[in-house]
N, C-alpha and C positions, 0 to 999 in steps of 0.2 A: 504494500500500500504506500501511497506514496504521502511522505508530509508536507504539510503545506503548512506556514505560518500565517495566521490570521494576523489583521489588524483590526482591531475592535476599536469602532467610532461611534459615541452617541453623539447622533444629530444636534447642532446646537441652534438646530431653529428653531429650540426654547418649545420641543415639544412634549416634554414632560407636562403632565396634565394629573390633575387632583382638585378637588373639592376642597377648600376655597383656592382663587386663582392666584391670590394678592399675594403670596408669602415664595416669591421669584427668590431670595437670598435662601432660603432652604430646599426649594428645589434644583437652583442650581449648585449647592453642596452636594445634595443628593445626586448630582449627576455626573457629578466628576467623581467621585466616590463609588456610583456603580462603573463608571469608563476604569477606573485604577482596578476595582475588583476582576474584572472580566479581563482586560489586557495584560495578566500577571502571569496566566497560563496559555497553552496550545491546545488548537481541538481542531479535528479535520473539517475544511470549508474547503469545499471543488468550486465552488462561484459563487457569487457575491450576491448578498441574499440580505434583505430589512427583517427583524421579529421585532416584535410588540411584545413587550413582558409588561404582566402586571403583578401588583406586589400588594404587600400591604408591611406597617411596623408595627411589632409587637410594643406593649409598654416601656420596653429596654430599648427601644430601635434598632431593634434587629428584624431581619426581613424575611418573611415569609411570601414564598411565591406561589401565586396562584394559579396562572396561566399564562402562557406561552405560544403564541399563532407563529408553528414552524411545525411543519412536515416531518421534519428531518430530524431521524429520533439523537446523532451526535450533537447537536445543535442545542437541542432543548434539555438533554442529562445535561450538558456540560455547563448549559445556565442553570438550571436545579440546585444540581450539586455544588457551583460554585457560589449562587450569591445566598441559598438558605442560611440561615443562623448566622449569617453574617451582621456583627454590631456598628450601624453608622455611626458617623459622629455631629450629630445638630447640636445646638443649645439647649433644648431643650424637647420636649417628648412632642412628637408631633398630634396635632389636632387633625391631621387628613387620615379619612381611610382606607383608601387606596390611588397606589399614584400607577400610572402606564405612561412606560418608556420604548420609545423603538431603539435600538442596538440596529446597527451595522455591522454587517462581519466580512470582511471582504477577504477575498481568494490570494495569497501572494503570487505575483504575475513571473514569470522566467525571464 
């Protein structure tokens, strides 16, 4: 099989979305926070493909994911596995109940 390194980019056309809209300084923590988590490992991508993750934070701010629009079952374990239980770092506990981000994962090119 052959490896391919990913480069994992979340969009920064600020489309992180959550109920309320106004608190931009924590969700973009939160998005550079999931870009650092996801870019830290490899995971087979043959082409370059957008998922929608959506999430939610436990009272600790740690994240529990709930869904994932990707086919592609290497795609969706390796976000599972990587951002579950994982503890962010905001100010303080957030008031949203769930936030959806799209990830980019793009193919490395020869």
């Amino acid at each position: 099989m052959k490896k391919i390194i990913i480069a994992i980019l979340i969009l920064l056309s600020g489309q992180l979305s959550a109920n309320p809209t106004s608190r931009t300084e924590e969700f973009d923590s939160i998005k550079k926070q999931i870009g650092t988590f996801l870019n830290s490992s490899k995971a087979p991508v043959y082409q370059d493909v957008v998922v929608v993750v959506k999430f939610k934070l436990t009272e600790k701010n740690t994240i529990v994911v709930t869904s994932i629009a990707s086919n592609e079952y290497e795609i969706t374990n390796y976000i599972r596995t990587t951002l579950n239980n994982k503890e962010l770092l905001i100010d303080e506990s957030s008031t949203v109940i769930f936030y959806s981000i799209p990830v980019r994962f793009t193919a490395k090119r020869k």
